[in-house]
N, C-alpha and C positions, 0 to 999 in steps of 0.2 A: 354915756359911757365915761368913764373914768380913764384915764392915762396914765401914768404912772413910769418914769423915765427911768433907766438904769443907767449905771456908771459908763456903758457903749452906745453913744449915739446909734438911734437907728432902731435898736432894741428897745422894746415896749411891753409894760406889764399892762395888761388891759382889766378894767372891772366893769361888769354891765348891769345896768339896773333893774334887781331883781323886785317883781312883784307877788307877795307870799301871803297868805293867809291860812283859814283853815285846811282848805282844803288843796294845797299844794304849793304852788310859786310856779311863776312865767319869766321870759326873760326873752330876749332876743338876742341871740345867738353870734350872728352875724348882718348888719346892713351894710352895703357899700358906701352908701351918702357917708352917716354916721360913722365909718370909719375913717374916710376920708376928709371928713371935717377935723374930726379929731387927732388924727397922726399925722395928715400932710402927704399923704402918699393915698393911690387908688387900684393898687392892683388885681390882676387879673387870675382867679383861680380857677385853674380846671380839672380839680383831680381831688377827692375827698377819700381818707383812709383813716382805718378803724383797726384797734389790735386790744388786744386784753392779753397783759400780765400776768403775774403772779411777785408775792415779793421776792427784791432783792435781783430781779430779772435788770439788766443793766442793756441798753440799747444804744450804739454809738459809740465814736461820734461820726454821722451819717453826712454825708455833701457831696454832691455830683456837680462835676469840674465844668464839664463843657455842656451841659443841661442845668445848670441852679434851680435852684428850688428856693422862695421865700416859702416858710410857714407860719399857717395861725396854727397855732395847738392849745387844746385844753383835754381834761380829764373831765369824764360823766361822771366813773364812779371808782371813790379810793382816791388814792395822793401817790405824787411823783417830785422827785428834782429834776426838773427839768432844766435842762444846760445849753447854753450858744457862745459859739466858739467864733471870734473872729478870723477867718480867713485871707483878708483882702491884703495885701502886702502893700498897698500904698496908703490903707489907714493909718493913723495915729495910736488904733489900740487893735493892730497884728497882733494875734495872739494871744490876746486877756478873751476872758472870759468871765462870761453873768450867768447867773443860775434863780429861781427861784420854786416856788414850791405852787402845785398847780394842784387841786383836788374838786372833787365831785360840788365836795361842801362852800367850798372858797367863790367858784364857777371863773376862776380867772381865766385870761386869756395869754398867748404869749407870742408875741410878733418875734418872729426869727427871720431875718432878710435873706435874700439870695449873697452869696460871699461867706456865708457862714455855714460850721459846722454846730450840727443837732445832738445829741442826746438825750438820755433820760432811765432813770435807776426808779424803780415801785421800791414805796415805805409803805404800803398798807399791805395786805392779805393779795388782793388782787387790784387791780386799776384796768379801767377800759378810758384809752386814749385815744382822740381823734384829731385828726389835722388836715387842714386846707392845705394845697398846693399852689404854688405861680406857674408849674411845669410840671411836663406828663415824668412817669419814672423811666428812666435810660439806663437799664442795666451796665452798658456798655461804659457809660461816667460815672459810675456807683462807686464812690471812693469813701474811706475810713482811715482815721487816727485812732491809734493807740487810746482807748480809756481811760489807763493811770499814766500819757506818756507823764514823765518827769518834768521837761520841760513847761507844756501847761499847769501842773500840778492842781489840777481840777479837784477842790471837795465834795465828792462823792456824798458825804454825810452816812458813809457805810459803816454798820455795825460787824460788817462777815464780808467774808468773798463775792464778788457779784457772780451772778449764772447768765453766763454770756454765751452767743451763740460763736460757730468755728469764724464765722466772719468777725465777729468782733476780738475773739484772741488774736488774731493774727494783722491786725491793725496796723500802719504805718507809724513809723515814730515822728513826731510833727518835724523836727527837722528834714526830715528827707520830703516830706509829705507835699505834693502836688497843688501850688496855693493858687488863687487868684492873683490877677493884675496887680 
């Protein structure tokens, strides 16, 4: 597996090596050893989820305050920008945020830590995205920012309006927004 660092310690673009010929390609998905040799952390997931898109569908940005959630997420099929939002108020990079582009073709992976806010906007027709969990879902710490707040000013890379759900309009603006430690 490849690694591949971003500007926010902590966050990790992953590439795994794919085996392809005529008749299709393999890859390994996820190993714990192998992830843990490679990034320095071993965590523990217990919750796997599955959603299909359509373009322009904008999701986030998603984090639950007193339940965190680290994710791995990747796309099977279609392309997304996928976004992570630092949370953590005692980091050095509160508040920046990394983005990169995640698709069926690519097969990348993307480490999103607990402390941080999620998102993710479909560029293709449709996308089916999947993500591992650190922690079960808490409705009750199910907390959102703003998608265009001003403050993050997050490139979407949007051609049109996202189609967001009533939770996502109604999103906190990151200043008032509920942060970690």
């Amino acid at each position: 597996m490849n690694v591949i660092p971003t500007a926010i310690a902590d966050v990790f673009i992953l590439e795994p090596k794919v085996f392809g010929d005529e008749r299709g390609f393999f890859f390994e998905s996820y190993n714990a050893k192998v992830f843990a040799e490679s990034v320095g952390i071993a965590p523990t997931f217990v919750q796997d989820n599955h959603s299909l898109s359509r373009r322009g569908v904008l999701r986030g940005i998603h984090y639950q305050i007193k339940n965190p959630q680290g994710k791995l997420v990747r796309v099977t099929r279609g392309e997304v920008l996928d976004v992570a939002v630092d949370l953590r108020r005692s980091s050095p990079s509160f508040g920046q945020w990394v983005s990169c582009i995640l698709s069926g073709e690519n097969k990348r992976q993307f480490w999103v830590p607990e402390g941080f806010g999620h998102g993710f906007v479909v560029m293709s027709e449709e996308a089916e995205f999947l993500y591992k969990t650190t922690n079960y879902y808490a409705p009750e710490y199910d907390r959102t920012i703003l998608w265009n707040d001003p403050d993050l000013a997050i490139d979407w890379q949007l051609t049109e309006e996202p189609i967001l759900s009533a939770k996502d309009q109604q999103g906190t603006l990151f200043k008032a927004a509920e942060v970690f430690a």
